[in-house]
C-alpha positions in Angstrom: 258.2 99.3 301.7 259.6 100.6 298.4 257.7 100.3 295.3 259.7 100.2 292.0 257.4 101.8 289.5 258.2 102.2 285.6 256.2 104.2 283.4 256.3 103.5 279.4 255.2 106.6 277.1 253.9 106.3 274.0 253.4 108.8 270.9 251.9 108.1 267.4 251.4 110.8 264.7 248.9 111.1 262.1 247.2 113.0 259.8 243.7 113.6 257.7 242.6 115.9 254.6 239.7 118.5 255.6 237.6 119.7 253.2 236.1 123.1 254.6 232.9 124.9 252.7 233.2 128.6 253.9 230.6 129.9 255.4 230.6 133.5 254.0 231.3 133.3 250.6 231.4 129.2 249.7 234.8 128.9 248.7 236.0 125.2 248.9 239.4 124.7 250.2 241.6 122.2 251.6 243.9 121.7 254.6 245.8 118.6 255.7 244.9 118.2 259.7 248.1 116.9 262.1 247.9 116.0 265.7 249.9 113.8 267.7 248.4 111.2 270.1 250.1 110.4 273.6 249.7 107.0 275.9 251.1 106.0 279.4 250.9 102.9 280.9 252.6 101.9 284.0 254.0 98.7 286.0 255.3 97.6 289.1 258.8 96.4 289.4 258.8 95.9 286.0 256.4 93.3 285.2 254.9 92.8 282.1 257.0 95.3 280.5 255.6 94.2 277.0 251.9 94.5 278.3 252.4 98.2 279.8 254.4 98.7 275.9 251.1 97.8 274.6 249.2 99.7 276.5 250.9 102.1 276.0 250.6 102.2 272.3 247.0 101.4 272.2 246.1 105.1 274.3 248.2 106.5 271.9 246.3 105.3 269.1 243.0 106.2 270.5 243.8 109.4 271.6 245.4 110.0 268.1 242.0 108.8 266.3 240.2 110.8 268.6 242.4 114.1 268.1 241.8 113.5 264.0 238.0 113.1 264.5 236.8 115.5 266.2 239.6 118.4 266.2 240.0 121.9 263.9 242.8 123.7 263.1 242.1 127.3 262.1 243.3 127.8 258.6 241.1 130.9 257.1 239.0 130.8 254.3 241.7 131.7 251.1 239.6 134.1 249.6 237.8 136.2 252.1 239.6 135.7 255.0 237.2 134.3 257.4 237.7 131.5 260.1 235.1 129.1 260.2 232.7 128.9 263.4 233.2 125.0 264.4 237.4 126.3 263.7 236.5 129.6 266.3 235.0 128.1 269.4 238.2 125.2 269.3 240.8 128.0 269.9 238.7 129.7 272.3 238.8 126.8 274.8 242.3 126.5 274.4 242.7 129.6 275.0 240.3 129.6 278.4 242.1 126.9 279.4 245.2 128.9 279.3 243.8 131.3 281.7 242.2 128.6 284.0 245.8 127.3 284.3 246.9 131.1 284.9 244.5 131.8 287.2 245.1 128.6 289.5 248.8 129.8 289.7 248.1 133.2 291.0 245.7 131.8 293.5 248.4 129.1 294.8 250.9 132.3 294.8 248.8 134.7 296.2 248.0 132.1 299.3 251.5 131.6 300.1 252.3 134.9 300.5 249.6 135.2 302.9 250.9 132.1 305.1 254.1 134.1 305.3 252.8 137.8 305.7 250.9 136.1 308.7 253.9 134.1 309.9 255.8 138.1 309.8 253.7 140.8 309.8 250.9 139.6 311.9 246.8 139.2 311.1 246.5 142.9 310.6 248.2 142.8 307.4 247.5 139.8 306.2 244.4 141.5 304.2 246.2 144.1 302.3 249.3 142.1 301.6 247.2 138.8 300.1 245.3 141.4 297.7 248.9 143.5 296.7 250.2 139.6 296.0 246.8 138.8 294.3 247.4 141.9 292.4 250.9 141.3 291.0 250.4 138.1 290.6 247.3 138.5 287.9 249.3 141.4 286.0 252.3 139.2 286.0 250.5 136.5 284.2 248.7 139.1 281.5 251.9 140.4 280.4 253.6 137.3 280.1 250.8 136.1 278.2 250.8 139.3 275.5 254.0 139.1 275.1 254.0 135.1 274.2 251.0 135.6 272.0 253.2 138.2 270.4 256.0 136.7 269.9 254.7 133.3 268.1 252.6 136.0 265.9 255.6 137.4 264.0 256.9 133.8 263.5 253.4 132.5 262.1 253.4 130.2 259.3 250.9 132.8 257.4 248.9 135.6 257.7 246.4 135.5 259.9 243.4 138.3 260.1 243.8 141.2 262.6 240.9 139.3 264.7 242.8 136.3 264.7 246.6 136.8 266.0 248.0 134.3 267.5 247.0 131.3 266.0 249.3 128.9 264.3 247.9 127.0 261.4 248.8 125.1 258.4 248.6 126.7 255.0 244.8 126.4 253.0 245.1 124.2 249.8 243.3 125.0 246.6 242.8 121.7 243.9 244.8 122.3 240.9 245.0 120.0 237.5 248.4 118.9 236.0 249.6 117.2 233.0 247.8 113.6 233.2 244.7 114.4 234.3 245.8 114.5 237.7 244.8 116.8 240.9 247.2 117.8 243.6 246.1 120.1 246.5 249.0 123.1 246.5 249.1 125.7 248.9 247.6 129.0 248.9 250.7 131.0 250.6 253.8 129.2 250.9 255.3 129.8 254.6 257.5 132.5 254.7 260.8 131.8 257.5 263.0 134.5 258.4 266.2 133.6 259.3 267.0 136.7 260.6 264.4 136.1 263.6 265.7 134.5 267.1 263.5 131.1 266.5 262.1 129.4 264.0 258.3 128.1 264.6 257.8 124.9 262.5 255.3 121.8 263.4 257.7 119.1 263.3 255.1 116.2 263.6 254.2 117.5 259.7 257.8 117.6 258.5 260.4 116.8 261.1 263.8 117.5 260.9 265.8 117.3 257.2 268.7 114.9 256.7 271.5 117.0 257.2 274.0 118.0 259.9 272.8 120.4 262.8 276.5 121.3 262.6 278.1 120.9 259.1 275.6 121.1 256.9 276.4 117.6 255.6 274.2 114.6 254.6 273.3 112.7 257.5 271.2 109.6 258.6 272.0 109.7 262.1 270.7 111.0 264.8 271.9 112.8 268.1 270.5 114.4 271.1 273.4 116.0 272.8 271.4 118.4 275.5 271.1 116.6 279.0 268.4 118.7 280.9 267.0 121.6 278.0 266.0 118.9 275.1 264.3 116.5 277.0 264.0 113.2 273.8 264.5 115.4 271.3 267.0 114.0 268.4 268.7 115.7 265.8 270.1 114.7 263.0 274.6 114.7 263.3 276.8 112.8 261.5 279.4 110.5 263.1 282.0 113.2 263.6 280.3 116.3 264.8 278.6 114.0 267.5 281.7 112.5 268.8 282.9 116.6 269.0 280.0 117.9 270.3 279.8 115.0 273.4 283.7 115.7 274.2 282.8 119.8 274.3 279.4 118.7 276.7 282.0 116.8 279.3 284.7 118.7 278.9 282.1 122.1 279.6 280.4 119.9 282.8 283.8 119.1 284.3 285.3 122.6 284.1 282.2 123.9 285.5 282.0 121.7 288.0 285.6 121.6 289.2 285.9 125.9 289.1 282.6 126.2 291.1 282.9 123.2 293.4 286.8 125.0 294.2 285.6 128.4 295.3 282.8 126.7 297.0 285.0 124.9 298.4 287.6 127.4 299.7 284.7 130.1 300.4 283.8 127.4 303.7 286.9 126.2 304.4 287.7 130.2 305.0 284.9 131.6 306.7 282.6 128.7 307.1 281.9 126.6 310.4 283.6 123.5 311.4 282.9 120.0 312.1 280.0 118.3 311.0 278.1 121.2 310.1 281.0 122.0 307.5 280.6 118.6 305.7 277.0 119.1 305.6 276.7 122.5 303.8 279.4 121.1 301.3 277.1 118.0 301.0 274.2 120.1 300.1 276.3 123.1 298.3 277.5 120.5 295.7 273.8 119.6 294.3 273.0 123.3 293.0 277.2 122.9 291.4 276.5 119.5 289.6 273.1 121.1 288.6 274.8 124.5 287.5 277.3 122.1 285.6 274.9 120.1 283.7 273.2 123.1 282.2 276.7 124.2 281.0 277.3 120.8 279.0 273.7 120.9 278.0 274.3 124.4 276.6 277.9 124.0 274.9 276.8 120.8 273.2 273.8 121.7 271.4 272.7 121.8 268.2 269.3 122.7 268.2 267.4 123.3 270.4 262.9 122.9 270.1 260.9 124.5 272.6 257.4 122.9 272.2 254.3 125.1 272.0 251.3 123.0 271.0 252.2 119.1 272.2 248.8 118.0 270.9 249.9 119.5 267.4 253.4 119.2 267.2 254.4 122.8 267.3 257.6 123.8 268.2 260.3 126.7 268.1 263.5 126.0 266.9 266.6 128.2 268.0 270.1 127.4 267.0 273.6 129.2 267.4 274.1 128.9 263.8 273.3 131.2 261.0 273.6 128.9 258.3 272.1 126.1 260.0 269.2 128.7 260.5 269.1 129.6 257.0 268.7 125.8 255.7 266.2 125.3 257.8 264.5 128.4 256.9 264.7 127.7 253.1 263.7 123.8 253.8 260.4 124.5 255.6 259.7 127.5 252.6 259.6 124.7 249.8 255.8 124.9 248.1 256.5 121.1 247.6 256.8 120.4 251.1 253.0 121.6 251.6 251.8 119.9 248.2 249.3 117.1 248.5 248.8 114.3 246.0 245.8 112.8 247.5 245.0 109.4 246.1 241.6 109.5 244.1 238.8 107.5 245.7 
């Protein structure tokens, strides 16, 4: 029996002003609190395809108005520095739950390679090699971890204390009184990009993406998501044009790929490989890793921009593009001090 089964995703983004009282020397400061809230409903053979919509939207909005009730972001105190306590023991189960994830990997690693040092080497060594794996397998996951946390801490949206690397947070925002009697909330440190660095770490549920061009720099209202595996539903902004460009450089990359691999692959087993049915098998199964091979290449030679997310529940990601000027606009967009400026409405 086959059961068709079709899965609707949901994601709603919102946003709320903290006021924060610091605990060390009572300075009162602001920061404006972004999270993003995900829902999944399902059906079956695609029934009630507005209902699992719905549904859909509705876990979305109450994981959202969960997410802006009860979560911190730490954003240190402006004038001494410190992180607040209820801001502290947030990051540190994140964090945990890093390692929890971590450790589970190593565990499922380490217990493979004992199923196959006992399938070769025989029970004698099945001791020693499970704890060399175990081993590896735990210094492999600290090093990959030191170097992520250090690589997100040079690309930080501000300064963070020594105690507290690795922690991406919004600017802190002081009240200040303009002409009319009004307050806006400004920000302390205005964020900083360089344009120089590899990627670009921006929290795109705040901001998004500005209205021009991945490609030309030009005005743009359109978007475009021209990676087919790397992306995923990411869409950038294109105009007309580049986008038509850009998808006849992704087929035209996927077709060469595909047609220089598939003909060595293809003369490799007519040369040296075996015959009959076994022949048309391997070339069966030989041509999946190919296509695959070949869809990176498209994905690769058509993109613009490319976001590799960080924090899903904040809206974190990196952004990494071949161009320098693209890289530089976007570096001198999300440095604006109005971009960061509240105008709360008075109460």
């Amino acid at each position: 029996m086959i059961v068709l089964r079709h899965v609707y995703r949901a994601w709603q983004v919102g946003s709320t002003l903290r006021r924060v009282s610091c605990e060390k020397c009572s300075q009162e400061y602001f920061y404006d609190l972004v999270r993003v809230g995900t829902g999944e409903a399902a059906t079956l053979y695609a029934l009630n395809k507005s209902g699992a919509s719905e549904a859909a939207a509705v876990q979305a909005n109450n994981r959202l108005q969960d997410l802006l009730n009860y979560c911190h972001d730490p954003v240190p105190c402006p004038q001494c520095g410190t992180i607040q306590k209820k801001m502290r023991w947030q990051v540190a189960l994140v964090r945990a739950r890093r390692w929890v994830i971590k450790a589970i990997a190593c565990w499922v690693f380490s217990m493979i390679a004992c199923a196959i040092s006992l399938a070769v080497a025989g029970v004698t060594r099945v001791g020693w090699w499970g704890f060399a794996t175990c081993a590896v397998a735990a210094l492999a996951g600290i090093i990959s971890f030191y170097f992520r946390r250090r690589r997100y801490d040079e690309a930080s949206f501000q300064r963070i204390p020594k105690h507290h690397k690795g922690l991406l947070a919004p600017p802190a925002l002081l009240p200040r009184m303009i002409p009319g009697g009004k307050i806006i909330l400004t920000p302390v440190t205005v964020p900083k990009l360089d344009a120089e660095s590899k990627e670009l770490v921006v929290q795109l549920a705040r901001h998004g993406l500005p209205g021009m061009c991945m490609d030309c720099l030009a005005p743009t209202k359109h978007y475009y998501c021209p990676s087919m595996l790397s992306q995923g539903q990411l869409s950038v902004p294109c105009c007309d044009s580049c986008a038509r460009r850009r998808k006849r450089l992704t087929w035209a990359a996927l077709l060469g790929t595909f047609c220089c691999l598939f003909s060595v692959y293809w003369l490799a087993l007519n040369s040296f490989g075996p015959r009959g049915t076994t022949r048309d098998m391997m070339l069966v199964l030989g041509s999946v890793p190919i296509l695959i091979l070949a869809f990176y290449s498209g994905s690769y030679a058509g993109y613009l921009l490319a976001a590799h997310e960080i924090d899903e529940w904040r809206g974190w990601y990196a952004l990494r593009t071949r161009h320098k000027k693209v890289k530089e606009k976007l570096a001198e967009f999300y440095s604006q001090p109005a971009l960061y400026t509240l105008h709360p409405t008075p109460e």
